[in-house]
N, C-alpha and C positions, 0 to 999 in steps of 0.2 A: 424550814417549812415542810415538816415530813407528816406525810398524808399515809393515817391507817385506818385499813378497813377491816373490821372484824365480824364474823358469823356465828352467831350465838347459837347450836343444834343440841339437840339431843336424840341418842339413839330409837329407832323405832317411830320417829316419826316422820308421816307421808311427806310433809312439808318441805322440811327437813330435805329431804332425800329427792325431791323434785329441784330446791333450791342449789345441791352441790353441784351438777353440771354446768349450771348458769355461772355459779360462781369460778371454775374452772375456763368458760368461754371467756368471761369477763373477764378475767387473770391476765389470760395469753394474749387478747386483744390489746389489750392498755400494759401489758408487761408491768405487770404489778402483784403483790402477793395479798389473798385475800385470805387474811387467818380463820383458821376453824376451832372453836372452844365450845365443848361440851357444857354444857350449863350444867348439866347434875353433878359432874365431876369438880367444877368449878363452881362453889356457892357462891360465893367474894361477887361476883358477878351479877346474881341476879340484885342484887339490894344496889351494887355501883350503876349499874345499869339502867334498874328499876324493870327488869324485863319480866313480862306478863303470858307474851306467848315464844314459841320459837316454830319459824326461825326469826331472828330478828338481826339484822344487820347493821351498824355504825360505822357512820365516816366522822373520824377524829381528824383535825390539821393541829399538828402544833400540842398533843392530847386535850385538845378542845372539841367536844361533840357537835358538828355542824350538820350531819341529817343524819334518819332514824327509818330503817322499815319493818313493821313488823309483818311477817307471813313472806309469801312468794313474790320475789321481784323480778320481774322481769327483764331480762338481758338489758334492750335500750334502756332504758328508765334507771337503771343500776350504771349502764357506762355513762348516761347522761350526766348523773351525780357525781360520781367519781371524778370526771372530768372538768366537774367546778374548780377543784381543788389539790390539781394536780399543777 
């Protein structure tokens, strides 16, 4: 039952770069690791994903996709999620 969370960024953007701290709070709170992938660097991605804007963040259990956010999540609302599924 292995629970991954991934952040889909790409450089130069506001979003982006508002989302990485949070993701770093949320990390260390819930002692888990929250991956970072560049979407431009990573095409394979946007078509598995279907992702439209960034940032957009997935919780996979299992590599089953079971929630999805696009743009800025905020600290609670992100450890609430994660925490379904840990």
């Amino acid at each position: 039952m292995a629970v991954r969370v991934i952040c889909f960024y790409q450089p130069g953007c506001m979003g982006c770069m508002e989302q990485t701290p949070i993701n770093a709070e949320v990390s260390r709170s819930l002692n888990i690791t929250i991956e970072e992938i560049d979407a431009i660097k990573n095409p394979q991605y946007i078509g598995e994903f279907q992702l439209k804007v960034t940032p957009t963040i997935v919780i996979l259990k299992d590599g089953i996709l079971k929630e999805r956010f696009e743009g800025v999540v905020h600290p609670e609302q992100l450890t609430g999620a994660i925490k379904k599924y840990l």
